[in-house]
C-alpha positions as CSV (number, residue, x, y, z in Angstrom):
1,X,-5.3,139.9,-139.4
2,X,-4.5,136.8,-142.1
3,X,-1.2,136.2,-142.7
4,X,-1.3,135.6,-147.0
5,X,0.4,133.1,-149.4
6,X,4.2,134.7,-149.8
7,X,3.0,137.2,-147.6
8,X,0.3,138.7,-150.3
9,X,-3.6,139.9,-149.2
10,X,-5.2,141.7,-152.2
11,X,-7.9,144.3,-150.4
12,X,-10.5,143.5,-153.4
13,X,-13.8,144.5,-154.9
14,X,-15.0,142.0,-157.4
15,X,-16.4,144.6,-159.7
16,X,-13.5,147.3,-159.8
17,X,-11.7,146.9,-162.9
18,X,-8.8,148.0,-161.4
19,X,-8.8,144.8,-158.6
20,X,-8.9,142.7,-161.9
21,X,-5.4,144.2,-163.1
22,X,-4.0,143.0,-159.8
23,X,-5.3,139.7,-160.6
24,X,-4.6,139.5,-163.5
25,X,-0.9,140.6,-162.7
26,X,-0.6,138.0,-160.2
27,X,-1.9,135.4,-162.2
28,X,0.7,135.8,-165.2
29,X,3.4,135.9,-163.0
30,X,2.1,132.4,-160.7
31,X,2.2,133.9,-157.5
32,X,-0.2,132.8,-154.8
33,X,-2.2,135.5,-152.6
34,X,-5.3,136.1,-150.4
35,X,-8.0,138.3,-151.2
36,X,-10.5,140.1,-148.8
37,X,-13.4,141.3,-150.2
38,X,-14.1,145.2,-149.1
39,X,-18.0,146.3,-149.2
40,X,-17.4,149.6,-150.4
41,X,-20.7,150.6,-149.6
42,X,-22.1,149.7,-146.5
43,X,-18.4,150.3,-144.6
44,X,-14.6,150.1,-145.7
45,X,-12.5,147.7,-143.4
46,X,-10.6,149.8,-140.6
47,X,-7.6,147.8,-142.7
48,X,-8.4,149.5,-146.1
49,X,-8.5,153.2,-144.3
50,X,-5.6,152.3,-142.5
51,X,-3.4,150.9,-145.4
52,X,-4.4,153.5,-147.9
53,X,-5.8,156.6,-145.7
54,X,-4.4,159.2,-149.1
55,X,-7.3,157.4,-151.0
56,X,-9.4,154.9,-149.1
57,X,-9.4,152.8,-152.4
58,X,-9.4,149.2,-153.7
59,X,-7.0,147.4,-154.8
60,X,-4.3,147.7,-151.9
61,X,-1.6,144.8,-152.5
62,X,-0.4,144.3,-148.5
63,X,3.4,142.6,-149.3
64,X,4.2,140.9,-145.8
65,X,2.1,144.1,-143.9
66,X,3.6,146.8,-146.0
67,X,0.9,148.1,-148.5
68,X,0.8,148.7,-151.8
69,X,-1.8,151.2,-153.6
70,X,-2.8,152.1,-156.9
71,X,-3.5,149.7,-159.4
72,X,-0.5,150.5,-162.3
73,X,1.8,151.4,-159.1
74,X,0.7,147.8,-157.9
75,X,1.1,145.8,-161.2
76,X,4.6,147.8,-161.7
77,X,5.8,147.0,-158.0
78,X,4.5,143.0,-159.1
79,X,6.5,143.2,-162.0
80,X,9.9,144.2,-159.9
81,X,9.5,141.9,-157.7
82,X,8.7,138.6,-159.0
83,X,10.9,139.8,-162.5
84,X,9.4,136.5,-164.5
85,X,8.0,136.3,-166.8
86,X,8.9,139.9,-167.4
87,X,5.6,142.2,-168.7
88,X,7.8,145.3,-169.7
89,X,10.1,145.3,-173.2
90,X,13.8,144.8,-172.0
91,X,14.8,148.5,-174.1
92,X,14.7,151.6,-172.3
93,X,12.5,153.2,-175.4
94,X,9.9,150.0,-174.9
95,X,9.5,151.0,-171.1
96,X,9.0,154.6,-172.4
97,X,6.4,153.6,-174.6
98,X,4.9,151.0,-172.1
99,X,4.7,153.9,-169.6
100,X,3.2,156.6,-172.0
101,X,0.3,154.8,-173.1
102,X,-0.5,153.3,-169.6
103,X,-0.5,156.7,-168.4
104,X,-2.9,157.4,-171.7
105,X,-5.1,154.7,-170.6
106,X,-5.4,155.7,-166.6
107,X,-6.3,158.9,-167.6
108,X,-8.7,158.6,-170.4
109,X,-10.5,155.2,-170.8
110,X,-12.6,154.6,-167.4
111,X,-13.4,158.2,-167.2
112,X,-14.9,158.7,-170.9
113,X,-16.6,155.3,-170.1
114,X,-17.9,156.6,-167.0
115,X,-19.2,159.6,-168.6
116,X,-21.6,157.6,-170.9
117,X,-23.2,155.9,-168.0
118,X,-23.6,158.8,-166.1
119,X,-25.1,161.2,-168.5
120,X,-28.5,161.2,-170.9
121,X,-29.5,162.7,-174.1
122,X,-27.1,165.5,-175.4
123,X,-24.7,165.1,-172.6
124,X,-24.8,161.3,-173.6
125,X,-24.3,161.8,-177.2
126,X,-21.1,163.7,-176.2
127,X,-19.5,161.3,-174.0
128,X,-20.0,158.6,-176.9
129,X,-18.3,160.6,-179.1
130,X,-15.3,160.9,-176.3
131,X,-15.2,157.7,-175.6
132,X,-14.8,156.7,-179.2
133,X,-12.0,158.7,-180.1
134,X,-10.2,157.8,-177.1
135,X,-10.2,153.7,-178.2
136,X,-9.6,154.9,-181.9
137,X,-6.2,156.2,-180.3
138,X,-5.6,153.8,-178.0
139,X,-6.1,151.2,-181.3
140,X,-3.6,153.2,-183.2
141,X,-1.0,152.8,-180.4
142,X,-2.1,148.6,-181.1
143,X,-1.7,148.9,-184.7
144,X,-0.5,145.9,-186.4
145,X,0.9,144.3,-183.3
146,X,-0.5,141.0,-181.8
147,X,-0.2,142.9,-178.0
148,X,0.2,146.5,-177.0
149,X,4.4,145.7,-176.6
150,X,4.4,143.4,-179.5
151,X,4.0,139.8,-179.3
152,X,3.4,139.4,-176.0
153,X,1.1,139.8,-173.3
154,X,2.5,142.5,-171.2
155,X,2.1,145.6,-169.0
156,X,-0.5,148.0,-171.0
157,X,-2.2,144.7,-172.0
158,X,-3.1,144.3,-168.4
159,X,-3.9,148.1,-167.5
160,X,-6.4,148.2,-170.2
161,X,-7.8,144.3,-170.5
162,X,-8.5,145.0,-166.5
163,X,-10.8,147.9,-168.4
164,X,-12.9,146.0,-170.9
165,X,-14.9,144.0,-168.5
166,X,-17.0,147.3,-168.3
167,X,-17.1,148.1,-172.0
168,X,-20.4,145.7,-172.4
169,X,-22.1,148.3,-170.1
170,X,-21.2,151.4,-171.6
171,X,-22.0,150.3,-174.9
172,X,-25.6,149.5,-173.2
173,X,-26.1,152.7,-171.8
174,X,-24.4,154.3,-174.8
175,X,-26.7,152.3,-177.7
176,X,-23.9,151.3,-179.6
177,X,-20.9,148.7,-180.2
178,X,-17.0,149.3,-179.5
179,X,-16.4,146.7,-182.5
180,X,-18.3,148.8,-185.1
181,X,-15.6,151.9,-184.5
182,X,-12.9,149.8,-183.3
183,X,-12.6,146.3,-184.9
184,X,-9.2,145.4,-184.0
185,X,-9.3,146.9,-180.5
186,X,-12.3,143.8,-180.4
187,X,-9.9,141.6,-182.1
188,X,-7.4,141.9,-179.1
189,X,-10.0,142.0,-176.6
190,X,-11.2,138.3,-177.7
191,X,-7.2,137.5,-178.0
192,X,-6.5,138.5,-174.6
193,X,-9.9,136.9,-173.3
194,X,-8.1,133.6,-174.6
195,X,-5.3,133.7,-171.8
196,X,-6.4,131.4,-168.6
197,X,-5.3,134.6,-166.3
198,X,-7.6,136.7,-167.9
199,X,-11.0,134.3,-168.5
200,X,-10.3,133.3,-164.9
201,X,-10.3,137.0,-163.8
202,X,-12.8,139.3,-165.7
203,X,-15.9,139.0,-164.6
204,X,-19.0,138.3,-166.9
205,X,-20.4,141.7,-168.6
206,X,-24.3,141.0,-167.1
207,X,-22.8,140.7,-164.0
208,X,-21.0,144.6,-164.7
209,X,-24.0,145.8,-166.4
210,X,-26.1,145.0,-162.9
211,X,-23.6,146.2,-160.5
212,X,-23.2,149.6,-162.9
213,X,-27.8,149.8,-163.0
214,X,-27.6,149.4,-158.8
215,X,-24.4,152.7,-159.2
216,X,-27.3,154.6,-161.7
217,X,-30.0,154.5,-159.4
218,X,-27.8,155.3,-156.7
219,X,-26.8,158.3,-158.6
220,X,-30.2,159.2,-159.0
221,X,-29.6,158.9,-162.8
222,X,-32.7,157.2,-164.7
């Protein structure tokens, strides 16, 4: 068992988009940490079954042995303990809002995503259409604002930047582009691709696209 940087091993899987919200996290907030890379596939590590047995899932954030699970819970718990720089608004009715439209996202975004790539022809058409008006709400909840809690880079920033870096696949699969129904949703995509914590953190979209090809044909879905 490695012993991390202040304590911290990320359990990690350089695809999930939810690890990247971690890292992300992490990053803004400079605090060192190990990663170990789970195969999620061929075998999970006896320590990812052990450290979240409710869910078997990546990202677990071990914090000196004790594990933390869930990505928001994760980024959250991040934010409590290393309080700068702080990604919530300091007002009680900013948290609220922070906390409604992450819970939004986590429900909505990855699924209707996952939808298009997993479906063909009328089934596929639909799922577009889902996933469309799910962005054109999430953009009204951006509206003017540089960042989701105004001018800075903060909590639902990460949730849903973590999200994007499978976007270029489903508009693939989907035949069509998240700029042409969501233009300034793109705007603060390309913003937020601008911060070193998130460049050095998404991974590239052909990289996505291949992992998300080798999850099709695994599905059986051609």
């Amino acid at each position: 068992q490695k012993m991390a940087k202040e304590g911290l091993l990320l359990l990690d899987m350089w695809a999930s988009p939810f690890c990247m919200r971690v890292k992300i996290a992490l990053a803004e907030k400079g605090v060192a940490y190990e990663q170990q890379e789970e195969d999620l596939f061929g075998g999970k590590s006896e320590l990812l079954l052990t450290s979240n047995p409710i869910y078997q899932k990546v990202p677990v954030l071990l914090h000196d042995g004790k594990p933390v699970c869930e990505s928001t819970n994760i980024v959250s718990y991040i934010n409590e303990t290393w309080p700068s720089p702080p990604l919530l608004p300091p007002c009680a009715y900013g948290k609220a809002q922070a906390r409604f439209w992450a819970d939004f996202i986590d429900k909505k975004v990855f699924e209707a995503g996952g939808k298009i790539w997993m479906s063909s022809g009328d089934e596929l058409e639909v799922a577009k259409k889902d996933f469309i008006e799910i962005l054109k709400q999430v953009e009204g909840a951006l509206g003017e604002k540089d960042y989701f809690g105004g001018e800075s880079f903060g909590f639902v920033d990460i949730l849903l930047i973590g999200l994007t870096s499978w976007f270029d696949a489903f508009e693939k699969f989907g035949g069509f582009k998240v700029e042409d129904y969501t233009p300034k949703l793109s705007a603060w995509i390309k913003k937020c691709m601008e911060r070193e914590s998130v460049a050095k953190t998404i991974v590239e979209p052909e990289k996505i696209y291949q992992c998300v090809v080798m999850l099709r044909k695994m599905n059986g879905i051609e």
